[in-house]
VOGU-3710 file (C-alpha; in Angstrom, 3 decimals, decimal comma):
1> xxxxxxxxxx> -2,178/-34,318/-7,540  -4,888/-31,902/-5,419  -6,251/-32,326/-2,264  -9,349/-31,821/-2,241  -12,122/-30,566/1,129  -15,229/-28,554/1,032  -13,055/-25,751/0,750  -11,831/-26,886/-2,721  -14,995/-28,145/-3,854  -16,534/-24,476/-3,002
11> xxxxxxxxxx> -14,200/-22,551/-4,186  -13,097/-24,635/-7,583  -9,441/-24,398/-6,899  -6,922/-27,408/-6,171  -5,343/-26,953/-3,210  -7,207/-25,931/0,251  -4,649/-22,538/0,177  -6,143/-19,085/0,298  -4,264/-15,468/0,127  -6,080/-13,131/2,789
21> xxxxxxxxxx> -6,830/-9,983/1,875  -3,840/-7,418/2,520  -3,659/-3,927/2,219  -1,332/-2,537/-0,287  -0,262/-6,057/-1,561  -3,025/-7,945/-2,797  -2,815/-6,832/-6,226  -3,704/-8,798/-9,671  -0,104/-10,325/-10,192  0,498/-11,739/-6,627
31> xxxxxxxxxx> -3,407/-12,570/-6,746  -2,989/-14,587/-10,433  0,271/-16,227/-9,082  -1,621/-17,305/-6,476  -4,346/-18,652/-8,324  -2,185/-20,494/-11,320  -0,454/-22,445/-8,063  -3,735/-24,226/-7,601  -5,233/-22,125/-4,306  -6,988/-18,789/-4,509
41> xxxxxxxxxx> -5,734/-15,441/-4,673  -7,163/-12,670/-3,322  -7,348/-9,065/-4,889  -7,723/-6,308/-1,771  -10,726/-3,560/-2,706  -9,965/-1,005/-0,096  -6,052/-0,672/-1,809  -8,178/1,083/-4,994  -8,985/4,714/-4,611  -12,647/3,736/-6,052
51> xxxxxxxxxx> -14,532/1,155/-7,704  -13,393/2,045/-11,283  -9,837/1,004/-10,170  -10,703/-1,895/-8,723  -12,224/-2,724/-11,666  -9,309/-2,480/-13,474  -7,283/-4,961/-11,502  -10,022/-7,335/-11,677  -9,783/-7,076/-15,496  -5,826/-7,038/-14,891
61> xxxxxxxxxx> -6,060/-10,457/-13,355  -8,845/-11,777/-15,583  -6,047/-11,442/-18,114  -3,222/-13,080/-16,017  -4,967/-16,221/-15,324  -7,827/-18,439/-15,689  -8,277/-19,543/-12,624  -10,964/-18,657/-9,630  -9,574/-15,661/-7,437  -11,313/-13,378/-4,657
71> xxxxxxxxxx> -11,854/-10,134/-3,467  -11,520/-8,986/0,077  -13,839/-6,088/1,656  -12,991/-4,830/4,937  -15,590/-2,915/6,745  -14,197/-0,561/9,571  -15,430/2,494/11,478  -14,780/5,623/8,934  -15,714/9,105/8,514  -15,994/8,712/5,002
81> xxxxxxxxxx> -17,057/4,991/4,125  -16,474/3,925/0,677  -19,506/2,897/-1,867  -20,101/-0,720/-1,043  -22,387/-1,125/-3,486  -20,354/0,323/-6,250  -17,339/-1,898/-4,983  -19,835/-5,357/-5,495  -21,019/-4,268/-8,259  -17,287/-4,216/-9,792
91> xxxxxxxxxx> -16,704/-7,567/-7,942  -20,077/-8,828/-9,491  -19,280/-7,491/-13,182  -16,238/-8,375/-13,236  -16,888/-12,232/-12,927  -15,548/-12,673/-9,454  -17,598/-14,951/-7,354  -15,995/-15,285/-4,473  -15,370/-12,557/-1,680  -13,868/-12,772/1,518
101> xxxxxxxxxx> -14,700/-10,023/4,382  -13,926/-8,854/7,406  -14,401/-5,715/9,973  -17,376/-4,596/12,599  -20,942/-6,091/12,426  -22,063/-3,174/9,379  -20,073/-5,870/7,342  -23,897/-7,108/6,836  -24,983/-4,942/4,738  -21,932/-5,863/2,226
111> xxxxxxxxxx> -22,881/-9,692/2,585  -26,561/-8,551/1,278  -25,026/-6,927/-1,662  -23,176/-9,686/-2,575  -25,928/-12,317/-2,095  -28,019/-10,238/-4,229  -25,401/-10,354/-6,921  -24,496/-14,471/-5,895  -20,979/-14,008/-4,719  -20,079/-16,528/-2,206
121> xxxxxxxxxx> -18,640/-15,099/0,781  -15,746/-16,456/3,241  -16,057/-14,020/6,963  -13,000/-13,980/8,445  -13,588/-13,851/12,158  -10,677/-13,917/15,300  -13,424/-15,611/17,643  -16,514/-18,601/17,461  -19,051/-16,484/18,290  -18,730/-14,143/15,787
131> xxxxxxxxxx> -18,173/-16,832/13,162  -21,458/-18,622/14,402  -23,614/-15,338/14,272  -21,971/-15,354/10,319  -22,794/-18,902/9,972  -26,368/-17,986/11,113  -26,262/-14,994/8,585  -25,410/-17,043/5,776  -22,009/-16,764/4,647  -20,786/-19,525/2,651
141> xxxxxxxxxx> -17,654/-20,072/4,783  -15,256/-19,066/7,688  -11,497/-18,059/7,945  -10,859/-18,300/11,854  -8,084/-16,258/12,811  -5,436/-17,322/15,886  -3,728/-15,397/18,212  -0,927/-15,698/16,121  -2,224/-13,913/13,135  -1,180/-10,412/11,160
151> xxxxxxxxxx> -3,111/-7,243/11,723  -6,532/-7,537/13,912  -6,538/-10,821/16,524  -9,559/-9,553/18,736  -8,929/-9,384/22,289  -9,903/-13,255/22,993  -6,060/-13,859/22,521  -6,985/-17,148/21,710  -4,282/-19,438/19,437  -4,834/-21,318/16,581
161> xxxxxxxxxx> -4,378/-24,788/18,601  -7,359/-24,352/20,400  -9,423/-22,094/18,148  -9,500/-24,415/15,075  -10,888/-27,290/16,464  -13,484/-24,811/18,926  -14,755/-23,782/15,754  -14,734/-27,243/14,432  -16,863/-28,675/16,845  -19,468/-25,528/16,463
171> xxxxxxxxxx> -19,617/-24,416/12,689  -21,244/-26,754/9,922  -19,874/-24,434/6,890  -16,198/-25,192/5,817  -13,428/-23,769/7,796  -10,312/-22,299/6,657  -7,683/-21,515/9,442  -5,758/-19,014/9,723  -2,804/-17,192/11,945  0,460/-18,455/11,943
181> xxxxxxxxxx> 0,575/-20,677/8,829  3,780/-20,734/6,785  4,424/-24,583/5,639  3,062/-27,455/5,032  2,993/-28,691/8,311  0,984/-26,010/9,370  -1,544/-26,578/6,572  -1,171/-30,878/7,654  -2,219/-29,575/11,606  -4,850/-27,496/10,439
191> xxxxxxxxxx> -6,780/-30,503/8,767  -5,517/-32,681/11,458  -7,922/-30,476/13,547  -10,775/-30,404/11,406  -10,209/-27,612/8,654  -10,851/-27,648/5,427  -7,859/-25,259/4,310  -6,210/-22,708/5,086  -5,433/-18,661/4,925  -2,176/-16,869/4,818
201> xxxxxxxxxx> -0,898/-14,078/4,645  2,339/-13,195/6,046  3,633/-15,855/4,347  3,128/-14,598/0,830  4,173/-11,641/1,497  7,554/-13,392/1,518  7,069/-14,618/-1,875  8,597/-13,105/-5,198  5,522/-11,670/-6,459  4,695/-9,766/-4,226
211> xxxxxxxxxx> 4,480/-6,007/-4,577  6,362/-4,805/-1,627  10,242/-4,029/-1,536  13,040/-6,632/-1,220  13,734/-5,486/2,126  10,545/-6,020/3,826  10,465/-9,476/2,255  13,882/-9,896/3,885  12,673/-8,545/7,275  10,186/-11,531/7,097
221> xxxxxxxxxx> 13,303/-14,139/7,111  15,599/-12,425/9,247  12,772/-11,812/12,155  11,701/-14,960/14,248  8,261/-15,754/15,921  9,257/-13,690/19,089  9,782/-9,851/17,165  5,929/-9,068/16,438  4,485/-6,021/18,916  0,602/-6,509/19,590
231> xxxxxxxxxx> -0,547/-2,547/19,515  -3,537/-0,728/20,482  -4,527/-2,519/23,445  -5,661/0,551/25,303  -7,824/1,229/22,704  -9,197/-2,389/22,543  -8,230/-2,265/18,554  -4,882/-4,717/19,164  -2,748/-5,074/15,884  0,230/-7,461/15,545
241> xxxxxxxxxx> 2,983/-5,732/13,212  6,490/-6,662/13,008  9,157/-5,587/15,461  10,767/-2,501/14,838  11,965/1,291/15,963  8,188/2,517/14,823  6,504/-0,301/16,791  8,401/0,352/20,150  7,675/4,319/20,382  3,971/2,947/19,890
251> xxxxxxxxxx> 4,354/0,785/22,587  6,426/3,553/24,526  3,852/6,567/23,919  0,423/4,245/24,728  1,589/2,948/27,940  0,786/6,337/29,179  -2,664/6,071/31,353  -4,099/8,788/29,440  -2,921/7,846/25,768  -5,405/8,498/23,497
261> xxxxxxxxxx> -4,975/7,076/19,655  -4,274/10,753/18,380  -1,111/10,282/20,011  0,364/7,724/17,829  -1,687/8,396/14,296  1,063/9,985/12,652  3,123/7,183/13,245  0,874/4,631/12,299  -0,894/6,127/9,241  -2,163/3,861/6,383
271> xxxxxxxxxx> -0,005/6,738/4,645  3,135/6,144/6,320  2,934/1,900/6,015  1,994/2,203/2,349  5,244/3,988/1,906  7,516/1,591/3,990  6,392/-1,828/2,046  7,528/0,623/-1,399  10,528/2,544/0,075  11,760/-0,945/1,748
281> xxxxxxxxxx> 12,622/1,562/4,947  11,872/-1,086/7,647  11,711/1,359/10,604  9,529/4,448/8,891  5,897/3,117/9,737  4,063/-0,087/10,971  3,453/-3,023/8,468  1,346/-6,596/9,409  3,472/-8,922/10,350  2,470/-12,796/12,135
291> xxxxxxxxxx> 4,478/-14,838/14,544  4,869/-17,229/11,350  7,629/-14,928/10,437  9,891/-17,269/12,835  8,608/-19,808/9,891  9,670/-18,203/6,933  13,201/-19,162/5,751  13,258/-17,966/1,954  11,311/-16,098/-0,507  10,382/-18,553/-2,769
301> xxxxxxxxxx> 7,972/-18,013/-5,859  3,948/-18,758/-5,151  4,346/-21,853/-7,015  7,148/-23,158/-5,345  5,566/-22,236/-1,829  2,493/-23,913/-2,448  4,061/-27,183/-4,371  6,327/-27,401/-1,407  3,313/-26,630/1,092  1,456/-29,797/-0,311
311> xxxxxxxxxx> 3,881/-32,322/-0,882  5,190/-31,578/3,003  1,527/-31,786/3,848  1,176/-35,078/1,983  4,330/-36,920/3,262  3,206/-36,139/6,639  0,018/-37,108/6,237  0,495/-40,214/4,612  3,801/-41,470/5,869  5,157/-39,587/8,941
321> xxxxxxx> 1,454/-39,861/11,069  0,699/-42,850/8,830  3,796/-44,588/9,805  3,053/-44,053/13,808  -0,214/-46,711/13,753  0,797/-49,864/14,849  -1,381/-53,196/14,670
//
């Protein structure tokens, strides 16, 4: 069985199921486990020190399945930004076709790269104007990200309910939606409103391949959707991350009027998170977190999420809604 959209059909892959990009977990295993499930998994470039290493873990995954899987490039403000070109250029040798991206409107100059080099290219954007100007661009498709999503949600604080089907209604490339996602009856809503698949995240990090410690994968069952902190509003950067003692002085230390971000950098250091998903020390740094944690119940293997994902998706789609039309 597959189900197939224009997501499916552009990507090559069974199911309409993508892993986002994540920092510090998106490595070739979780990636390939991903992929041999029947959606796509997603290697994350900025987690290499440089090119040559990403290179590597392209070639590790090459050899763990034969299946399509992406790449995801995030392009951020930095002092010292990394070698774009070199990065698509290990993308592009490597046989990867696929890349998704995100981060500030430089991201362009990555998207000519990789047209150069034919990559498609999934944008994932947190509001419809952005994803139009992409569309207009030439990206090959969207990942629209709710309110309800991990890491960056813009400042539109706009949910997935209402986003999807705005972007629907505007967009002509396929859709994947994102933000809150953990089952298949999210993934049966998000076609319901017009998608053509959909992006996750959190919820694979709550899987048993993934490269983060047992406790962190724990945190994601025991938390519900209420214990996510939005941070950096000040700054007009917000970041949802799971509830915890790390999160709160955040919280505590920026609701000063004159908090600046130096104030809470120590605490919040790519450093200090990397550590925490290895150490499994909950409270000793930030990590991404969604409100679909209130959604996540067990820590299943990739293939077992996404079989159970798409036969939920199925029975609701064909007999629960199905069952409701009368005459």
């Amino acid at each position: 069985m597959s189900l197939r959209t224009r997501v499916t059909d552009l990507l090559g892959i069974r199911y309409p199921i993508v892993q986002g990009g994540m920092q510090n977990v998106g490595y070739a295993p979780l990636a390939a486990a991903v992929s041999n499930a029947g959606g796509l998994g997603m290697i994350t470039a900025l987690t290499f020190p440089n090119p040559s290493a990403l290179a590597q873990e392209i070639a590790a995954c090459q050899a763990l399945t034969t299946a399509p899987f992406g790449v995801n490039i995030s392009v951020f403000p930095t002092m010292r930004p990394p070698d774009y070109g070199a990065i698509v250029d290990a993308i592009a040798d490597g046989g990867v076709s696929v890349v998704e991206t995100a981060g500030t409107p430089e991201v362009r100059e990555v998207w000519d790269l990789l047209f150069a080099r034919g990559v498609r290219v999934i944008h994932k954007c947190t509001s419809v104007r952005h994803a139009l100007s992409s569309e207009r661009y030439g990206v090959h498709a969207v990942s629209i990200d709710g309110f309800e999503c991990a890491g960056h949600p813009g400042e539109d604080d706009v949910p997935g309910l209402v986003l999807i089907p705005a972007a629907v209604d505007r967009l002509s490339v396929p859709l994947l939606a994102s933000g809150g996602i953990a089952d298949g009856r999210g993934l049966a809503a998000a076609l319901a409103l017009g998608a053509d698949g959909v992006t996750m995240g959190t919820r694979f990090c709550a899987t048993r391949e993934a490269p983060i410690h047992d406790n962190v994968k724990q945190a994601y069952v025991d938390k519900d959707e209420r214990e996510t902190d939005i941070l950096f509003r000040p700054f007009r950067n917000s970041a949802r991350v799971g509830r915890n003692a790390v999160s709160t002085e955040v919280l505590r230390r920026t609701a000063a009027p004159d908090a600046v971000f130096a104030d809470v950098a120590e605490l919040v250091s790519g450093l200090r998170g990397k550590a925490l998903l290895q150490s499994g020390e909950v409270d000793s740094g930030i990590y991404w977190a969604s409100m679909a944690q209130g959604l996540i119940h067990d820590i299943p293997s990739c293939a077992e999420l996404i079989d159970r994902m798409v036969a939920d998706a199925r029975a609701i789609i064909t007999d629960r809604l199905a069952g409701m039309i009368c005459g």
